[in-house]
C-alpha positions as CSV (number, residue, x, y, z in Angstrom):
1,X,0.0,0.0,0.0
2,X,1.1,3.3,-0.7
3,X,2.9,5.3,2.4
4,X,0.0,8.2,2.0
5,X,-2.7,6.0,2.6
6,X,-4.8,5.9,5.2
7,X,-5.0,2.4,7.0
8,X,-8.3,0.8,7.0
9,X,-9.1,-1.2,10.2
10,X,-11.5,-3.6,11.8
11,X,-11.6,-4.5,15.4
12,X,-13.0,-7.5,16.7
13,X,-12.8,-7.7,20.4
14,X,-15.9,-9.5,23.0
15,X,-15.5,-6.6,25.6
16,X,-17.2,-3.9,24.5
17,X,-15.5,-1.1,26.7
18,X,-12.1,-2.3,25.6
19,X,-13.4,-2.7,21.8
20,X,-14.2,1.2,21.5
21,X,-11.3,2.3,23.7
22,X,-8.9,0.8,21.0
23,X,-11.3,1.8,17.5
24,X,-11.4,5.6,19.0
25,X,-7.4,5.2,19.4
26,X,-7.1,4.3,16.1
27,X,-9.2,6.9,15.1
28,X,-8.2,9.8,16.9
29,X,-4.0,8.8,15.6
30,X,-5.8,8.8,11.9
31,X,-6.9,5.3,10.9
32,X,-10.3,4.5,9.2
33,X,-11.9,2.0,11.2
34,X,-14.3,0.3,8.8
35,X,-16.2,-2.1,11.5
36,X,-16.1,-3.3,14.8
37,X,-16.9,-7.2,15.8
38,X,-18.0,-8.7,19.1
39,X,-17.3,-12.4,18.0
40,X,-15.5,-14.3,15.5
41,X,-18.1,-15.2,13.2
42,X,-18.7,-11.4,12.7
43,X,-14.9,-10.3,12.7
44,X,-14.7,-13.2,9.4
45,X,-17.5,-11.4,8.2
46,X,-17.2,-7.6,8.3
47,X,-13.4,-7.9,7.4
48,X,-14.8,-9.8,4.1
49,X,-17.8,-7.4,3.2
50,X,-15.1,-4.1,4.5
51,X,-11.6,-5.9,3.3
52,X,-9.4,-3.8,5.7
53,X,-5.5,-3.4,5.7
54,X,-5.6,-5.0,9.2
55,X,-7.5,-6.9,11.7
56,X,-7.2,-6.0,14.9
57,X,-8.3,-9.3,16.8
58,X,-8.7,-10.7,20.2
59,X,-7.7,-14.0,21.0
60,X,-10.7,-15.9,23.1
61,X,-13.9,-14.8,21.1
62,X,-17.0,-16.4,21.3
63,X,-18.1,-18.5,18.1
64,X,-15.0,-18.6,16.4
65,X,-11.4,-18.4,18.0
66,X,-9.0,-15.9,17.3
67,X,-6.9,-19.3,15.7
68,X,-9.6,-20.2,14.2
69,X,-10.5,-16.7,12.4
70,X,-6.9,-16.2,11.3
71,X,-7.4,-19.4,9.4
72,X,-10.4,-19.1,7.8
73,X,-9.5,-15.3,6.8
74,X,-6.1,-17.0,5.4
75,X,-8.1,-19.0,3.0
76,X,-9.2,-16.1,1.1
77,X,-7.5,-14.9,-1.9
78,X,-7.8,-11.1,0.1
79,X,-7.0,-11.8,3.5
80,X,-6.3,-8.5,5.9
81,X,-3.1,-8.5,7.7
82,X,-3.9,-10.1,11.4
83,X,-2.6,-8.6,14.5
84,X,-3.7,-10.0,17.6
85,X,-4.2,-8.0,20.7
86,X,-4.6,-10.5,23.8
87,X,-4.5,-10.3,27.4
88,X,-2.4,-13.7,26.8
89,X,1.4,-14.3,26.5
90,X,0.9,-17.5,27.3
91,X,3.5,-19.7,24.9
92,X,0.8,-21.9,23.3
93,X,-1.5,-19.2,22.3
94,X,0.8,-17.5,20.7
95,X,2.5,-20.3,18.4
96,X,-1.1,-21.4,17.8
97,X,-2.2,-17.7,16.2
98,X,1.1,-17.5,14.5
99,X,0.2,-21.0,13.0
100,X,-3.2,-19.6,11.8
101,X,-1.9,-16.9,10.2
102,X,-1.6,-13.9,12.4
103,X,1.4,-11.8,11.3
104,X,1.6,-10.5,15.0
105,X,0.8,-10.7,18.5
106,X,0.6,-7.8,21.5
107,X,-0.1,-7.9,24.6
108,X,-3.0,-5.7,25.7
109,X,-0.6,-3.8,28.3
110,X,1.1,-2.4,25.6
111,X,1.6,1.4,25.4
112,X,-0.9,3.1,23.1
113,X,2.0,4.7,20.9
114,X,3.3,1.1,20.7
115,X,0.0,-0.4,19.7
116,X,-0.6,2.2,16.9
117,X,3.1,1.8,15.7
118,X,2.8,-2.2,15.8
119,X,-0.9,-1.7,13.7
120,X,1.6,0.3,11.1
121,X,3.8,-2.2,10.8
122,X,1.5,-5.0,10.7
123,X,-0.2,-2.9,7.5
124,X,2.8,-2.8,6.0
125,X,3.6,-6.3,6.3
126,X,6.0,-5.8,9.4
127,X,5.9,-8.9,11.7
128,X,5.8,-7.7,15.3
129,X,5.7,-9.0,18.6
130,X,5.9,-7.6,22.6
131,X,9.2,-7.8,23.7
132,X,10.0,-11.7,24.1
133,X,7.3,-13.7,22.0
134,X,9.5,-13.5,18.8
135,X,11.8,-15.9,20.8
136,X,8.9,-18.0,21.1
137,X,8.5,-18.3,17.7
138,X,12.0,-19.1,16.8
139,X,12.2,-21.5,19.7
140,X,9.1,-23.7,17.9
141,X,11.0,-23.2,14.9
142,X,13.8,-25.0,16.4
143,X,12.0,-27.5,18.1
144,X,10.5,-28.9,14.4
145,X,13.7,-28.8,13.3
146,X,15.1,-31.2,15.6
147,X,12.0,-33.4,15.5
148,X,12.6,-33.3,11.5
149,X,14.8,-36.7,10.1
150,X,17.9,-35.4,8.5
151,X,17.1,-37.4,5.5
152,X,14.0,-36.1,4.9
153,X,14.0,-34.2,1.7
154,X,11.5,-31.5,2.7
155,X,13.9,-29.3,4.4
156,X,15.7,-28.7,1.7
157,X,14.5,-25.6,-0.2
158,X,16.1,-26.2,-4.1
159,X,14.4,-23.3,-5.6
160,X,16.0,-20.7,-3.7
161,X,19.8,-19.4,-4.0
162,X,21.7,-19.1,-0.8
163,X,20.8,-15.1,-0.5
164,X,16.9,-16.2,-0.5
165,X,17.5,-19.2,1.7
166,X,19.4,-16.8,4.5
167,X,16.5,-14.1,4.4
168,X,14.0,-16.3,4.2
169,X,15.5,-17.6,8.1
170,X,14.7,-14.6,9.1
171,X,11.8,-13.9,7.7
172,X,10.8,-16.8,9.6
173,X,11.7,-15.4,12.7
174,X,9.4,-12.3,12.4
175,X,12.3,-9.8,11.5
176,X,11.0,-6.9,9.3
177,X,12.2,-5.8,6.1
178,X,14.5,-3.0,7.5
179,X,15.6,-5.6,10.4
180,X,16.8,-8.0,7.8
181,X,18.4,-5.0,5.7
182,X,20.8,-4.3,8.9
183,X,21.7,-7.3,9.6
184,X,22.8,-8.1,6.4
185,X,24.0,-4.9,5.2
186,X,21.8,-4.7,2.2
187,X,19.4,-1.9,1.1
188,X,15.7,-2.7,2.2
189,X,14.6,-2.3,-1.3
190,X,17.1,-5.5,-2.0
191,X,15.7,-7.0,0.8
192,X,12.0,-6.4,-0.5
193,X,12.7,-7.8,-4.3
194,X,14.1,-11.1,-2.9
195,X,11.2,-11.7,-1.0
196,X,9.6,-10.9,-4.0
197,X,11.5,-13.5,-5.7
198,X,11.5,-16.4,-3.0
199,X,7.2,-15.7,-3.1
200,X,7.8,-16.8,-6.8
201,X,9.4,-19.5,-6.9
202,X,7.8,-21.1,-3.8
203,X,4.7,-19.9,-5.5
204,X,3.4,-18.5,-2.7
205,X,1.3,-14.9,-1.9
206,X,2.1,-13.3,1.6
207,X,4.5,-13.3,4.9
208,X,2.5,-16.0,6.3
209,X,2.8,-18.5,3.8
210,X,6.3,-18.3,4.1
211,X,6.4,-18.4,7.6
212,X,4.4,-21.9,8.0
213,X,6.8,-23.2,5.0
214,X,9.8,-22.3,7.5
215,X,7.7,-24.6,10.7
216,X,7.7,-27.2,8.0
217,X,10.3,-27.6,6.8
218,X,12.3,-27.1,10.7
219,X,14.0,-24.0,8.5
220,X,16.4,-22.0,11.7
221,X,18.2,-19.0,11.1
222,X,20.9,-20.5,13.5
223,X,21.8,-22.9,10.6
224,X,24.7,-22.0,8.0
225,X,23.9,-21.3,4.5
């Protein structure tokens, strides 16, 4: 999306003082929020008939999980971007919304400058996570890895040239564009076209794809190239 535009928003949350605390937050720093949802039947519903930039979701909702939404809403050809907002950092909860299809995951004692930054980066395709839970990740990341045979043909990842392979490790580990770009002293442009290029030839659409494809295949940015 363009940097001018304004971000569109839906906000599903089952606690309706905290549900307009956050859309008034978001609207007061500038976002449009679209629609609001009290459950997760409506929060698959209004972000289909709205199609939003990002989905601001809670994680226990009544009808459908948060889980359970991120995976329905990552079926679609025009999924939003998923951030969840939970009172939960509980380990579990956040490997299983990552595993849906979330691209991130807050806690709700977050600041709100560091909620409306972390909704930013979400619409921009940003991964981000409260202090600690991207180690989470990577730990699960690991853990496939060493239940994964080291015979077993699916870890290897043919298609891709060493360059892809090594940002596609941390890619996996939630790392943003600009993240990646430091660490490997590249522009972030450079960084953005070989994403661009591993979506390709792993013929896949978005972030999240490539982030199951890395629990797969056990894929750890600890490993050499």
């Amino acid at each position: 999306m363009r940097e001018d535009a304004v971000i569109r928003v839906v906000v599903a949350d089952d606690h309706p003082m905290w549900r307009d605390a956050v859309a008034r937050d978001l609207a007061d720093a500038g976002f449009d929020v679209v629609a609001t949802a009290d459950d997760g039947r409506s929060a698959v519903n209004r972000s289909r008939a709205t199609q939003p930039d990002v989905l601001v979701l809670d994680l226990n909702l009544p009808g459908l999980t948060g889980p359970e939404v991120c995976a329905t809403l990552s079926a679609d050809s025009r999924s939003p971007r998923i951030l969840i907002l939970s009172a939960s950092g509980d380990a579990q909860d956040v490997l299983d919304a990552v595993k849906a299809g979330a691209l991130g995951y807050l806690v709700k004692s977050a600041g709100r400058d560091e909620f409306l930054a972390a909704v930013r980066s979400t619409a921009a395709g940003e991964p981000v996570f409260t202090a600690g839970l991207a180690g989470l990740v990577l730990g699960e990341f690991r853990r496939v890895r060493a239940q994964t045979p080291k015979d077993n043909p699916r870890r290897a990842v043919p298609e891709l040239t060493d360059r892809e392979t090594e940002i596609l490790k941390y890619v996996a580990t939630g790392m943003g564009y600009k993240e990646i770009a430091a660490a490997l002293f590249l522009s972030h442009r450079t960084v953005q076209n070989h994403v661009q290029n591993i979506f390709g030839k792993l013929h896949m659409n978005n972030r999240v794809e490539l982030v199951r494809f890395a629990f797969e295949h056990g894929i750890d940015p600890a490993d050499p190239v």
